[in-house]
C-alpha positions as CSV (number, residue, x, y, z in Angstrom):
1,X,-4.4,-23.9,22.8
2,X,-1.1,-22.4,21.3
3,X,-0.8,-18.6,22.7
4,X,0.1,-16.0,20.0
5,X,3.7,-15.2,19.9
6,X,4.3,-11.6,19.8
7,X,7.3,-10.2,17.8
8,X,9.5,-7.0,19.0
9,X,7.6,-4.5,17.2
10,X,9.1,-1.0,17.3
11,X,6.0,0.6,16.5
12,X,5.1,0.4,19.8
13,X,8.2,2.1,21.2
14,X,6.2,4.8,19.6
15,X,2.8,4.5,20.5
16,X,2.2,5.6,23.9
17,X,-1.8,5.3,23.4
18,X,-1.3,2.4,22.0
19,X,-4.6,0.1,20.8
20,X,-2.9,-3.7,20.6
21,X,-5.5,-5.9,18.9
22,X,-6.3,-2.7,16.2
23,X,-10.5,-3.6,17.3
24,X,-11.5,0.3,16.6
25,X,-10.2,-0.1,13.4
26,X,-13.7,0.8,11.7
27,X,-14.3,3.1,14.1
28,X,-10.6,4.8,13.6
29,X,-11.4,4.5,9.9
30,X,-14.1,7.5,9.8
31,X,-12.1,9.9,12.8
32,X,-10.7,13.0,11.0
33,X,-6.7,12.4,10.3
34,X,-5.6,15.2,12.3
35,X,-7.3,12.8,15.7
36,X,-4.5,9.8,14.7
37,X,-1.5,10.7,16.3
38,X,-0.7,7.4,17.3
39,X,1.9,5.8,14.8
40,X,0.4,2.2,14.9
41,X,-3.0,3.2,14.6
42,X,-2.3,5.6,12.1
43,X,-0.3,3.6,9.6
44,X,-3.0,0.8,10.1
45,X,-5.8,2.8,8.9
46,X,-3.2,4.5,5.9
47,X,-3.0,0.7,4.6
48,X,-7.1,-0.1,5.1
49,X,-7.5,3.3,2.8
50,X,-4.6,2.3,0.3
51,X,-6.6,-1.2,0.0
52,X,-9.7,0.5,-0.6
53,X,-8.4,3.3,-3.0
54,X,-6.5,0.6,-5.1
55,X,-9.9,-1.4,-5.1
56,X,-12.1,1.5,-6.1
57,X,-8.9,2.6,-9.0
58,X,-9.5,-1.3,-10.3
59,X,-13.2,-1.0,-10.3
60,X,-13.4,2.6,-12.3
61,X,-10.7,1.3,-14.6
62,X,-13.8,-1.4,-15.5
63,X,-16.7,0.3,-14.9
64,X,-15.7,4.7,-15.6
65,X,-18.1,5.0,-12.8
66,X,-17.9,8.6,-12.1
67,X,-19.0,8.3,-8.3
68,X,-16.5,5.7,-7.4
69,X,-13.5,7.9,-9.3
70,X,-14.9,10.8,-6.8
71,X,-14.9,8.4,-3.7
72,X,-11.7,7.4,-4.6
73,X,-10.3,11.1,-4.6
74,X,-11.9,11.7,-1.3
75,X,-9.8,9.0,0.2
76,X,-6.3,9.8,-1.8
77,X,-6.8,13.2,-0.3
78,X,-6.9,11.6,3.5
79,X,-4.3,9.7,2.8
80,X,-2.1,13.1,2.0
81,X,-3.6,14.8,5.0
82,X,-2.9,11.9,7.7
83,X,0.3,11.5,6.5
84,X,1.3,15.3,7.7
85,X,-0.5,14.5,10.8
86,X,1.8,11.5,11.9
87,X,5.1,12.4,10.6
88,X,4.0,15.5,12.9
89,X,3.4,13.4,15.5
90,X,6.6,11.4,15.3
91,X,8.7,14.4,15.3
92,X,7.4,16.3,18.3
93,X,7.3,12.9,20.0
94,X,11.0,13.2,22.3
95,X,11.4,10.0,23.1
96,X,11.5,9.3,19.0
97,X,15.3,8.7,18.6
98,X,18.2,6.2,17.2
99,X,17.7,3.6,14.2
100,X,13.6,2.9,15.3
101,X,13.3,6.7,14.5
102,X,15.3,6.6,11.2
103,X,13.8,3.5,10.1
104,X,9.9,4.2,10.8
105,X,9.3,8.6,10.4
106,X,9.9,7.6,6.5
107,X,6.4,5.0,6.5
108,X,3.6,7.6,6.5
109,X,5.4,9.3,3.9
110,X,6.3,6.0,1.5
111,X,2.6,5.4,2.0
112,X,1.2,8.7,0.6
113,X,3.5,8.2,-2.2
114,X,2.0,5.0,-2.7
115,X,-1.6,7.0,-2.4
116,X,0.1,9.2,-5.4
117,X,0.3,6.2,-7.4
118,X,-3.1,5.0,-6.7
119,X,-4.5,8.2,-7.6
120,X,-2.5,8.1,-10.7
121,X,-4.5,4.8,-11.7
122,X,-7.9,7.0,-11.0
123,X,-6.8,9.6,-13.3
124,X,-6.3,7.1,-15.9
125,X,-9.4,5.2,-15.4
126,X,-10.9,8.8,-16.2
127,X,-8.8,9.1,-19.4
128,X,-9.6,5.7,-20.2
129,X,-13.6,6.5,-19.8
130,X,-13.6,10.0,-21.2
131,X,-11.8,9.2,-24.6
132,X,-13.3,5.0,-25.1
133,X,-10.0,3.5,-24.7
134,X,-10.9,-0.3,-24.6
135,X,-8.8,-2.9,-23.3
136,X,-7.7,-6.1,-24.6
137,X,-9.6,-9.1,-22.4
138,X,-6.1,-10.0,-21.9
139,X,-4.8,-6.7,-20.5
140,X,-8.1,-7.0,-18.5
141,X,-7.1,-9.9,-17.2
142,X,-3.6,-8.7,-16.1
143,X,-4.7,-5.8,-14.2
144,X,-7.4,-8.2,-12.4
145,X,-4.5,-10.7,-11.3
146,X,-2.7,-7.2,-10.2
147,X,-4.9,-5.6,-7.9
148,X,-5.7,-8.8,-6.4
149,X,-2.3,-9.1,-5.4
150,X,-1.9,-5.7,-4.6
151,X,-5.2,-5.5,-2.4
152,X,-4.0,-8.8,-0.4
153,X,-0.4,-6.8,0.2
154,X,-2.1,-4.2,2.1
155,X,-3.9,-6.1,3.8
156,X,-1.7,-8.4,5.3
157,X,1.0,-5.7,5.7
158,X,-1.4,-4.0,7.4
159,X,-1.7,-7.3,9.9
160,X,1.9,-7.5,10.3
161,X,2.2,-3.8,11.8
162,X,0.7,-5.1,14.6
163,X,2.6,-8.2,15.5
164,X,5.3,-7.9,12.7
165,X,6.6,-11.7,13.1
166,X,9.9,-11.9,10.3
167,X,8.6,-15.1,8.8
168,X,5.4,-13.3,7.7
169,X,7.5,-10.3,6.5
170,X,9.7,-12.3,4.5
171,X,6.7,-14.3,3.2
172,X,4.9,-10.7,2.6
173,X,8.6,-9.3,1.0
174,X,8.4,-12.9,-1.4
175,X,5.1,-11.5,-2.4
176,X,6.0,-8.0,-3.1
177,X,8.9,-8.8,-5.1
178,X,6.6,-11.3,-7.3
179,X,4.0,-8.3,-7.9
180,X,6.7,-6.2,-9.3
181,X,8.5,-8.9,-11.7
182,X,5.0,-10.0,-12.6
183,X,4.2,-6.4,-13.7
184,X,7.5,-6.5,-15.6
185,X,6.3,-9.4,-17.8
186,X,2.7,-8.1,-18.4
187,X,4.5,-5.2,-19.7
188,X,6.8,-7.2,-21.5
189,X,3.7,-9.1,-22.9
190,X,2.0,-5.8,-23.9
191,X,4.5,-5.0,-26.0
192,X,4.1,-8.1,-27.9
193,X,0.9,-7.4,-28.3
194,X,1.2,-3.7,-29.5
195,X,3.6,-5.2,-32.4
196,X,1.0,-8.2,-33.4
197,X,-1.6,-5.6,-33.5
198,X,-3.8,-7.2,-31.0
199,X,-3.5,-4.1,-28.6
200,X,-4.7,-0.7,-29.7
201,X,-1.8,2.1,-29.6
202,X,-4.1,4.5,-28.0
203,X,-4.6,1.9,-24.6
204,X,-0.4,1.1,-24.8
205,X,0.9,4.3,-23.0
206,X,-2.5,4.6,-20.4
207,X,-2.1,0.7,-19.7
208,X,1.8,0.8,-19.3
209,X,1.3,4.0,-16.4
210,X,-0.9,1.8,-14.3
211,X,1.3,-1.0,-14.7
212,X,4.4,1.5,-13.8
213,X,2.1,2.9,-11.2
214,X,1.6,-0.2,-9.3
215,X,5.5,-1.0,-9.5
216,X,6.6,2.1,-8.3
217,X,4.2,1.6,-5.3
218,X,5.4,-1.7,-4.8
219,X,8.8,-0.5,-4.6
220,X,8.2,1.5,-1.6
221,X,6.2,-1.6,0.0
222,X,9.2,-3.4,-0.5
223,X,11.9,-0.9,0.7
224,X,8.9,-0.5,4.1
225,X,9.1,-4.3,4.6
226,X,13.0,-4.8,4.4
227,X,13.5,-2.0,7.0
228,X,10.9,-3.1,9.8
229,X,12.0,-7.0,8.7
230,X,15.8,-5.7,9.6
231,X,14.3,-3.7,12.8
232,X,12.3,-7.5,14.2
233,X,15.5,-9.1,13.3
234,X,18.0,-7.2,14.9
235,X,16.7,-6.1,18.3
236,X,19.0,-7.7,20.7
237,X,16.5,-11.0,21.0
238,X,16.0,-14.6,18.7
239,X,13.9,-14.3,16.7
240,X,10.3,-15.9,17.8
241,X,10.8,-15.3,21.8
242,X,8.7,-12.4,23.5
């Protein structure tokens, strides 16, 4: 049987209570976030919340379920509050210095921005509800290709913190990149729609913040896996060897 390869991963430089193979992850995924002060852990679960809070955005943009918009606030607002925990962490931590340091302090913080956008797309799923905004099947459509894409990000950026090989990051970069030009030509598409009169005005502005939501997250997904991709690559080893 071929043995997993295991990748420089400078999370771990940083992780002194470190849980390799992630398996508390559910159990991690209920503990309060001041308890995660363990980099690796902690920007594990901030991805497993971001993939839920952009699944329940998607599902009360369809449904204007008001209990799933709640649930989704709840977890937006431990995103925020783990975030202060770890970039805590990382700075008390003395043995946190150089480029590792530089490169990896700025992740919880690019995810809770990302949790900003996602709770942007809850506040418009409650506009969207509150005032009967429909949306064309086509636009429908769009955001269901979207958070599909968006969902399966997380979750395999999420897998990569852990053994952060560079041919699954550039894979994962390929796919980040194609989310953000793919929003660019549903937004191009909208507006052809808005001038052939097939989209209502009063969905063009709500639809076009999700859609600049979801690229302004993905910007900072990109910029996260360009840094630790250039952190696996340049660590004194080929790439590939333990």
């Amino acid at each position: 049987m071929k043995s997993k390869e295991v990748f420089f991963n400078p999370f771990r430089l940083l992780s002194p209570k470190l849980d390799a193979e992630a398996s508390r992850l559910e159990q991690l995924y209920e503990t309060p976030p001041t308890e995660i002060t363990c980099l690796e852990e902690g920007l594990v679960i901030m991805l497993s919340k971001l993939e839920t809070l952009a699944e329940l955005a998607f599902k009360t943009l369809l449904s204007g379920d008001p209990s799933l918009l709640e649930q989704g606030k709840v977890i937006a607002h431990e995103v925020h509050a783990e975030e202060k925990s770890l970039t805590g962490a990382i700075v008390c931590y003395p043995q946190t210095t150089g480029p590792v340091l530089k490169t990896v302090i700025l992740f919880p913080g690019r995810l809770e921005r990302i949790g900003d956008f996602m709770e942007n797309i809850l506040n418009c799923s409650l506009i969207k509800s509150r005032d009967g905004i429909v949306f064309s099947d086509k636009a429908i459509e769009e955001l269901t290709e979207t958070f599909k894409t968006l969902t399966g990000i997380f979750r395999k950026l999420r897998d990569t913190i852990l053994n952060p090989s560079p041919d699954v990051l550039n894979e994962l970069l390929s796919e980040e990149k194609r989310l953000a030009q793919m929003n660019l030509e549903f937004a191009f598409a909208h507006e052809e729609r808005l001038v052939d009169g097939t989209c209502l005005p009063k969905a063009s502005s709500l639809y076009l913040d999700i859609l600049d939501s979801v690229r302004n997250a993905c910007r900072h997904l990109i910029l996260m896996t360009e840094s630790l991709l250039t952190l696996v690559s340049t660590d004194g080893r080929p790439a590939g060897n333990v």
